[in-house]
N, CA, C and O atoms as CSV, one atom per row, in Angstrom:
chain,resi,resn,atom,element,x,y,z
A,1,UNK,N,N,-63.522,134.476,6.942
A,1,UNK,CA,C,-63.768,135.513,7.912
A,1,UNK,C,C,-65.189,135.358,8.453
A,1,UNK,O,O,-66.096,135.042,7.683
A,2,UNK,N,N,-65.362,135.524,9.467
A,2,UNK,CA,C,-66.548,135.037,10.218
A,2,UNK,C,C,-67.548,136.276,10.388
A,2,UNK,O,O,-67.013,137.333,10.721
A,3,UNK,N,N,-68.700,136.276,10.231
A,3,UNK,CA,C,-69.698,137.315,9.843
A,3,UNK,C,C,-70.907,136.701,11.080
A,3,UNK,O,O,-71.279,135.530,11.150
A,4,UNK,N,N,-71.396,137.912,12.043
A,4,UNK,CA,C,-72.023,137.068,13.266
A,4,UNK,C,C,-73.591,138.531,12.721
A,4,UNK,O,O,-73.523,139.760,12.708
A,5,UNK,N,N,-74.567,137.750,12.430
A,5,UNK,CA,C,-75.925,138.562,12.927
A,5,UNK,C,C,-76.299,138.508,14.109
A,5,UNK,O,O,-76.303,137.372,14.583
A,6,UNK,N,N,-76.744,139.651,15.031
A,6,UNK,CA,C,-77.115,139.815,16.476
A,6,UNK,C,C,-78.076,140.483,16.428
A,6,UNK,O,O,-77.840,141.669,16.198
A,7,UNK,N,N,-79.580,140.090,16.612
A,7,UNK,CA,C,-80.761,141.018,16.966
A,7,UNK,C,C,-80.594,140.964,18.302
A,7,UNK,O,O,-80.271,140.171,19.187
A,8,UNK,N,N,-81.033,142.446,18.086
A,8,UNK,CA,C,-81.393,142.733,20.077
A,8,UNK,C,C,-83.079,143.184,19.920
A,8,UNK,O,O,-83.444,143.919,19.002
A,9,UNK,N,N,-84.010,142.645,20.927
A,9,UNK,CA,C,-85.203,142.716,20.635
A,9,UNK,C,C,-85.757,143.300,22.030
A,9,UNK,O,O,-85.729,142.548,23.005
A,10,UNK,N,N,-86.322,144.777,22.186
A,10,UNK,CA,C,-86.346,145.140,23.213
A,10,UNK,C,C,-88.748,145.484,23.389
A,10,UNK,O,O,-89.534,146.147,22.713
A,11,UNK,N,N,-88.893,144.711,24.459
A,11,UNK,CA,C,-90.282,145.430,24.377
A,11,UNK,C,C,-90.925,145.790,25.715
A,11,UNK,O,O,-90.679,145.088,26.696
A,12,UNK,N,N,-91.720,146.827,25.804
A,12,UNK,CA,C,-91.959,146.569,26.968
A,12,UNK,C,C,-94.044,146.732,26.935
A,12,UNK,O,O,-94.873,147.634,27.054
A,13,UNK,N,N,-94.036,145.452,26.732
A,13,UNK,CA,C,-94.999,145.331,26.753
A,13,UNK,C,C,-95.094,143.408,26.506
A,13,UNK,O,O,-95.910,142.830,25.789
A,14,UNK,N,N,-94.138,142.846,27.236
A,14,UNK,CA,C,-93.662,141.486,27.577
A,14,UNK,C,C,-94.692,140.630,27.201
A,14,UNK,O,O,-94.920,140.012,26.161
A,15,UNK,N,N,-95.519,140.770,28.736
A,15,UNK,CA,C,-96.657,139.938,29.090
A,15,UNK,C,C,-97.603,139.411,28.434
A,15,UNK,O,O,-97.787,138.198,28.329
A,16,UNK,N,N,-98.624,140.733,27.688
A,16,UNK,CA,C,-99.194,141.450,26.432
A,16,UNK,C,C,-98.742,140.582,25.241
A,16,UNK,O,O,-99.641,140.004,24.630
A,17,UNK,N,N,-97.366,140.399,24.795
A,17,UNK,CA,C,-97.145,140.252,23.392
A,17,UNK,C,C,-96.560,139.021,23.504
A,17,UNK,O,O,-95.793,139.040,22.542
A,18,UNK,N,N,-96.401,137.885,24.081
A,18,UNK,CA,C,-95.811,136.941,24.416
A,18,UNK,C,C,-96.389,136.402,23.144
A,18,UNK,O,O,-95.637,136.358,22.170
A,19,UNK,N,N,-97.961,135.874,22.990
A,19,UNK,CA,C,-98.059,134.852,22.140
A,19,UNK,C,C,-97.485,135.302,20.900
A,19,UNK,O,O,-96.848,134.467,20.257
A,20,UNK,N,N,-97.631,136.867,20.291
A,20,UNK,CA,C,-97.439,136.830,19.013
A,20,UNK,C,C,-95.983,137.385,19.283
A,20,UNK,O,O,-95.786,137.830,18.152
A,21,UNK,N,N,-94.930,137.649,19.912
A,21,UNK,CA,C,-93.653,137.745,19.825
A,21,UNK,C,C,-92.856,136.051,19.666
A,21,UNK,O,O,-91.733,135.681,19.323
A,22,UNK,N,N,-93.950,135.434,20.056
A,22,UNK,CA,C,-93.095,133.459,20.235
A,22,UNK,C,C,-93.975,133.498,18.973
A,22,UNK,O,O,-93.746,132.290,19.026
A,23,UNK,N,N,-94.592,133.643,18.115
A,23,UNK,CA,C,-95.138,132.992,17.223
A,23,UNK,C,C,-94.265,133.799,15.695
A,23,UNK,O,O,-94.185,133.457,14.515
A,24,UNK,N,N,-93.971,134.450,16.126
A,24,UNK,CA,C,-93.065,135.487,14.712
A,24,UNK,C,C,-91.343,134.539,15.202
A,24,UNK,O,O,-90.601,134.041,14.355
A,25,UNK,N,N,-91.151,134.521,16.298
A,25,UNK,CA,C,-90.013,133.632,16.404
A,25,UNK,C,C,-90.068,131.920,16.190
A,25,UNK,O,O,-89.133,131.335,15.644
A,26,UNK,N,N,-91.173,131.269,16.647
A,26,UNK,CA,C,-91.120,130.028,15.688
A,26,UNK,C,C,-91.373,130.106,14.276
A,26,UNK,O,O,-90.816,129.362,13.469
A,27,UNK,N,N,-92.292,131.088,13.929
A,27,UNK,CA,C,-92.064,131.046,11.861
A,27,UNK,C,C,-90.645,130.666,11.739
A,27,UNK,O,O,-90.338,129.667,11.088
A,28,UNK,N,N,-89.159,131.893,12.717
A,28,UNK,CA,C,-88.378,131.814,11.550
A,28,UNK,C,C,-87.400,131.000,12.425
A,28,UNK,O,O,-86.225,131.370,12.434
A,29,UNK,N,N,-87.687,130.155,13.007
A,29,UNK,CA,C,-87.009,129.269,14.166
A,29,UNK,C,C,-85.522,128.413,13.002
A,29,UNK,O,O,-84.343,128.452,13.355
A,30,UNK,N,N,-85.751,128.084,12.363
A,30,UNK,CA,C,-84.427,127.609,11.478
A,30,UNK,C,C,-83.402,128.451,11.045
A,30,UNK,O,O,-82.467,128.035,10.361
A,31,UNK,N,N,-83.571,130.082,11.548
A,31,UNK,CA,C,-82.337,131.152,11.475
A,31,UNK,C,C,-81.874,131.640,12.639
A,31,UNK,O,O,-81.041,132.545,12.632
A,32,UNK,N,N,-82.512,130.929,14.182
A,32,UNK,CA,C,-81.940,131.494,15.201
A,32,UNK,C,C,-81.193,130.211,15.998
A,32,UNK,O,O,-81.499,129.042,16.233
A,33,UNK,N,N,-80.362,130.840,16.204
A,33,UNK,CA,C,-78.889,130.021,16.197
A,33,UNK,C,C,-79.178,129.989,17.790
A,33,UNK,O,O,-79.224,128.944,18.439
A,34,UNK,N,N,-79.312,130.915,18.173
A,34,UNK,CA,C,-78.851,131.444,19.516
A,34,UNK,C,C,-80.016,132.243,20.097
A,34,UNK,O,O,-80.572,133.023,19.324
A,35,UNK,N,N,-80.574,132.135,21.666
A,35,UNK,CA,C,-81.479,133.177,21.637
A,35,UNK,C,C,-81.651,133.311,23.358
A,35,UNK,O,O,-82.001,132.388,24.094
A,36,UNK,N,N,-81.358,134.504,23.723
A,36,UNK,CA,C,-81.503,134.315,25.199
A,36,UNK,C,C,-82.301,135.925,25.465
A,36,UNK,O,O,-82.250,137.048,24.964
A,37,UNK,N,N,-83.100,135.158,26.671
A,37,UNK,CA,C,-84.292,136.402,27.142
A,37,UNK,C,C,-83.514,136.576,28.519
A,37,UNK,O,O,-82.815,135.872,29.248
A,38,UNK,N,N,-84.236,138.525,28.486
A,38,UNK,CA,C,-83.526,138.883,29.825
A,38,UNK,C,C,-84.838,139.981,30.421
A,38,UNK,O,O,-85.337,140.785,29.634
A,39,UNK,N,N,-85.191,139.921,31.521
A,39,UNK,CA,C,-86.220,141.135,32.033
A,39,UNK,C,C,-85.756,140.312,34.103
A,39,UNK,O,O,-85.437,139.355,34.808
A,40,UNK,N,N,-86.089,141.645,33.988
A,40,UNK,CA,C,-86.501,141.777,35.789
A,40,UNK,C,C,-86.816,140.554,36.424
A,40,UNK,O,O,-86.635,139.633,35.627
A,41,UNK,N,N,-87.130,140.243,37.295
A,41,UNK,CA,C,-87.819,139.066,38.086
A,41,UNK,C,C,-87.508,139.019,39.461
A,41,UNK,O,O,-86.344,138.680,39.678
A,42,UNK,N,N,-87.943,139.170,40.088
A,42,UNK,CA,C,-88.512,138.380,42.099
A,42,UNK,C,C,-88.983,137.842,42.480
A,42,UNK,O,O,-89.245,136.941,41.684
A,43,UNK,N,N,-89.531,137.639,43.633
A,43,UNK,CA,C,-90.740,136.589,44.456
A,43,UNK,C,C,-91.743,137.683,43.889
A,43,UNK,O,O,-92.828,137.319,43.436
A,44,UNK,N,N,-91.430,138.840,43.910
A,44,UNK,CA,C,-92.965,139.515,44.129
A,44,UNK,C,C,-93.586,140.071,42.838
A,44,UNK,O,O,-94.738,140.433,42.600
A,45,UNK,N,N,-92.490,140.030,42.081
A,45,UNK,CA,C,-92.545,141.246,41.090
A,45,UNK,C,C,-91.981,140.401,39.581
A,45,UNK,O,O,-90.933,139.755,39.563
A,46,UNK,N,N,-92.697,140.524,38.634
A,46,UNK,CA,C,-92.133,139.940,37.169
A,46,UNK,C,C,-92.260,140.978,35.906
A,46,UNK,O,O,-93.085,140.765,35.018
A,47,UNK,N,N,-91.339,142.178,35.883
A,47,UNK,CA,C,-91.332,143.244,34.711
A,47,UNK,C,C,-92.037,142.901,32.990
A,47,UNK,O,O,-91.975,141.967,32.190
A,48,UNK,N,N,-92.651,144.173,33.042
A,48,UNK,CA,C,-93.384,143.737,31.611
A,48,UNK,C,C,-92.099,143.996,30.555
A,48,UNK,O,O,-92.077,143.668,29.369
A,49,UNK,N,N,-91.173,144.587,31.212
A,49,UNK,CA,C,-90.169,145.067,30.022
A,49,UNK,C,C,-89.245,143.948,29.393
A,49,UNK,O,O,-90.037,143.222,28.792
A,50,UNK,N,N,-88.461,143.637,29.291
A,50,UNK,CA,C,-87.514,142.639,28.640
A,50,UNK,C,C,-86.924,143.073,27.352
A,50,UNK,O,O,-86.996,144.174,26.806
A,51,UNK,N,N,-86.264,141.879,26.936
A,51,UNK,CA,C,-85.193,142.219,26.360
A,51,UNK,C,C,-84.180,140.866,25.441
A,51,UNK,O,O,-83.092,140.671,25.983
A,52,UNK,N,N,-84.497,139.842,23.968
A,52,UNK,CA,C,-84.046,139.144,23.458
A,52,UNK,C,C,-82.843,139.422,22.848
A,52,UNK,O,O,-82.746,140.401,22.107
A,53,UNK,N,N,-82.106,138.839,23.020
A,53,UNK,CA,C,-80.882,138.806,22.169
A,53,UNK,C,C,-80.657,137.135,21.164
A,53,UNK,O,O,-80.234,136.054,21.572
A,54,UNK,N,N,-81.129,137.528,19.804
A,54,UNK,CA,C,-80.625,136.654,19.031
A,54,UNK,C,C,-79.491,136.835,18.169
A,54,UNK,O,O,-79.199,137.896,17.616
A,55,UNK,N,N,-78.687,135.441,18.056
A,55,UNK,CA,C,-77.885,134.948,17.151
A,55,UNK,C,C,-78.242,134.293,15.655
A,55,UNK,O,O,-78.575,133.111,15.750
A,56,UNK,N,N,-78.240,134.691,14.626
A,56,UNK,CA,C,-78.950,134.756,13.740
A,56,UNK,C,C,-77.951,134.062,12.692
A,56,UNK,O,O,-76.836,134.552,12.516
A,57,UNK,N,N,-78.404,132.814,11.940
A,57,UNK,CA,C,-78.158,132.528,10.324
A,57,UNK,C,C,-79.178,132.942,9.838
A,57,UNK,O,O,-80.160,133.517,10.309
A,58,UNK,N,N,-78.647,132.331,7.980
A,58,UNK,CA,C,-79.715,132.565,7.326
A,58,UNK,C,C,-79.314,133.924,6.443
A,58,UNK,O,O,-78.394,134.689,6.734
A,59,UNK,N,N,-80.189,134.048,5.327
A,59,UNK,CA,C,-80.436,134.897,3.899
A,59,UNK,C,C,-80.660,136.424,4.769
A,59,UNK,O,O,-81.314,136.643,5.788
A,60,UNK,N,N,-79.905,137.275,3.989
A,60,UNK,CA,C,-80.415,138.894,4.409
A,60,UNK,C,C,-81.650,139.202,4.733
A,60,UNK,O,O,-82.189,139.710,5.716
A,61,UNK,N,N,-82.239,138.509,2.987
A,61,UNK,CA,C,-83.738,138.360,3.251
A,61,UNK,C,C,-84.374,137.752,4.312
A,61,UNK,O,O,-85.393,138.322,4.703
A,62,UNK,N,N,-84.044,136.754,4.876
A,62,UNK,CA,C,-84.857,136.229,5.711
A,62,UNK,C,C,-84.569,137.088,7.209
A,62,UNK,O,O,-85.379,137.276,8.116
A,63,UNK,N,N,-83.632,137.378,7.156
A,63,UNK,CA,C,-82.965,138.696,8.658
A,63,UNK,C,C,-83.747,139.475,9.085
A,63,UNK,O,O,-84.117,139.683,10.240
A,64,UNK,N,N,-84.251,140.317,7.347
A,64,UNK,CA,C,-84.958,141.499,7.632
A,64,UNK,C,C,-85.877,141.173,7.916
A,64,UNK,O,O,-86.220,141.574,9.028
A,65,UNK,N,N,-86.867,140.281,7.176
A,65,UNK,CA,C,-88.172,139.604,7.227
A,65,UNK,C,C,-88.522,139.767,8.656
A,65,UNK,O,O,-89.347,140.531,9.157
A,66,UNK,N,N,-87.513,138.654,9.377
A,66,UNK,CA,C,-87.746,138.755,10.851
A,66,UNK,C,C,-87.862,139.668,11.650
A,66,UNK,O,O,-88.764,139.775,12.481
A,67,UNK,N,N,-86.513,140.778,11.386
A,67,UNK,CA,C,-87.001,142.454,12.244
A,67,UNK,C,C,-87.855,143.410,11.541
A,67,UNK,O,O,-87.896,144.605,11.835
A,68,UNK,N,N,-88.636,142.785,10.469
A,68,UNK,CA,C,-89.707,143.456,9.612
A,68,UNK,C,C,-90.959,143.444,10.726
A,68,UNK,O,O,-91.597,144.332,11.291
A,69,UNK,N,N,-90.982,141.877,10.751
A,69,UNK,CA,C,-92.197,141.154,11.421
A,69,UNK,C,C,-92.286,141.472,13.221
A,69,UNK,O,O,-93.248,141.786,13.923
A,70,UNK,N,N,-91.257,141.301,13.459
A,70,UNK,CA,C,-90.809,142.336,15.370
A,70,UNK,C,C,-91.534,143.626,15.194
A,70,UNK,O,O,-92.555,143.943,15.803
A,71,UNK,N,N,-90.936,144.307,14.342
A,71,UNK,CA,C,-91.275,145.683,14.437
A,71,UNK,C,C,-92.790,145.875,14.665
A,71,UNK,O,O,-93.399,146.595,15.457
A,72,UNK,N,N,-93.222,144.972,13.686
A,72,UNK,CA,C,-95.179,145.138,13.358
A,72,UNK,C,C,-95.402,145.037,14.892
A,72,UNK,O,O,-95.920,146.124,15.146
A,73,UNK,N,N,-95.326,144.498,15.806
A,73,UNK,CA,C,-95.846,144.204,17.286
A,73,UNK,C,C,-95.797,145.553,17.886
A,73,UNK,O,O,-94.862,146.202,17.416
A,74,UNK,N,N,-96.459,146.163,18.725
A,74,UNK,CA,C,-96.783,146.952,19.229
A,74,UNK,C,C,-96.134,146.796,20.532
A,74,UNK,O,O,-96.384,145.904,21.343
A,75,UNK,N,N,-95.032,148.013,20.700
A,75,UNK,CA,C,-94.377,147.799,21.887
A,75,UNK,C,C,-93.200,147.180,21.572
A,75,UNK,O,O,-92.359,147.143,22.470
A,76,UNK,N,N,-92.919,146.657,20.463
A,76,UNK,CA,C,-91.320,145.731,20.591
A,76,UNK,C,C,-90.557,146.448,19.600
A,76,UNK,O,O,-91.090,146.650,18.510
A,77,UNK,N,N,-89.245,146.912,19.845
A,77,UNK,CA,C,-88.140,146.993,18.848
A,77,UNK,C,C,-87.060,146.041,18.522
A,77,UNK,O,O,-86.249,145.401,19.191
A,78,UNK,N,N,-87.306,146.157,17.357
A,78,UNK,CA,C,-86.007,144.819,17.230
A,78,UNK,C,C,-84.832,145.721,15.568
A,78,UNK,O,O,-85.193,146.398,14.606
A,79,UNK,N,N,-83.368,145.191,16.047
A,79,UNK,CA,C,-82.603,145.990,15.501
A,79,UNK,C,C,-81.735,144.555,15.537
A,79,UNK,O,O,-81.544,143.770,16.466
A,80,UNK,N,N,-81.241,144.535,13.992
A,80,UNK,CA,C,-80.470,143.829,13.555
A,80,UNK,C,C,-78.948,144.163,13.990
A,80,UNK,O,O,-78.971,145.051,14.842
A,81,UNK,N,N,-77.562,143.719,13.667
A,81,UNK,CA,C,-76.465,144.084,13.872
A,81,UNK,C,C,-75.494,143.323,13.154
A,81,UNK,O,O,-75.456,142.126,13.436
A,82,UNK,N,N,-74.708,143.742,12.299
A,82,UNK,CA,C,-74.114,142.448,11.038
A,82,UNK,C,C,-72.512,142.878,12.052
A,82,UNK,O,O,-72.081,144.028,12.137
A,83,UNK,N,N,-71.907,141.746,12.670
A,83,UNK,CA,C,-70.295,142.266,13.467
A,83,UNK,C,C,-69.188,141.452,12.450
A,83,UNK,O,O,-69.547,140.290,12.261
A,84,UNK,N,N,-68.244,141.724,11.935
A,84,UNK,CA,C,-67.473,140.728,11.235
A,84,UNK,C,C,-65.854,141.270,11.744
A,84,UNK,O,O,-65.800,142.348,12.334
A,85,UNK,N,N,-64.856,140.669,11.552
A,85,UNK,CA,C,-63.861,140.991,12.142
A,85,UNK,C,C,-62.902,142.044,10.860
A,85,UNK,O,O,-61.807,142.577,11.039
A,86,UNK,N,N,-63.543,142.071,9.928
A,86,UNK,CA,C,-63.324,143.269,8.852
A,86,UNK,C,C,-63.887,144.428,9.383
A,86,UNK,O,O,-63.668,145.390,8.647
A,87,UNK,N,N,-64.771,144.807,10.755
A,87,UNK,CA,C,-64.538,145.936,11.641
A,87,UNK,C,C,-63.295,146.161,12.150
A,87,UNK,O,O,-62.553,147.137,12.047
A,88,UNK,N,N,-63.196,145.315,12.607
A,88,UNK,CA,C,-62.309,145.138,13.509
A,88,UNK,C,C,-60.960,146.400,13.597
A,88,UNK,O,O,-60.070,146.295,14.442
C-alpha cells in the first residue's frame, strides 16, 4: 500500500528568505522526491508570497526535522501531510 508525504510550504516573505529557505532544503535534499514552487509573476511585478509543494521520502524523523527547521524561518509555514490509500 503506497504511503505519499506532501509538505506544503507557504511564506510570504519569499525574497527575504530565499537563501535560508534553499539552504534548510539542500541539508535535507536526499528526502525530497519531488518539489515544485508556485508565487505570482509578470513583466512588472514578482510576489514576495509563494508557495512549495514537496514530495517527501525518508524517516518520520527526518520529515519532522525538515518542517521543524521551515517553521524556525520567519514568515514561512510548512505543514506536513501523510495520504495513503487506507484513507481512502
Amino acid at each position: 500500500m503506497a504511503k505519499y508525504n506532501v509538505m506544503s510550504v507557504l511564506t510570504n516573505k519569499r525574497v527575504q528568505n530565499v537563501n535560508l529557505m534553499q539552504n534548510v532544503l539542500t541539508e535535507s535534499g536526499c528526502i525530497i522526491k519531488t518539489r515544485l514552487g508556485i508565487h505570482d509573476a509578470s513583466e512588472d511585478n514578482c510576489s514576495n508570497e509563494g508557495l512549495i509543494i514537496l514530495h517527501l521520502t525518508g524517516s518520520d524523523d527526518e520529515i519532522e526535522r525538515l518542517e521543524s527547521k521551515l517553521n524556525e524561518i520567519p514568515g514561512v509555514k510548512a505543514k506536513n501531510i501523510l495520504l495513503s490509500s487506507e484513507d481512502a
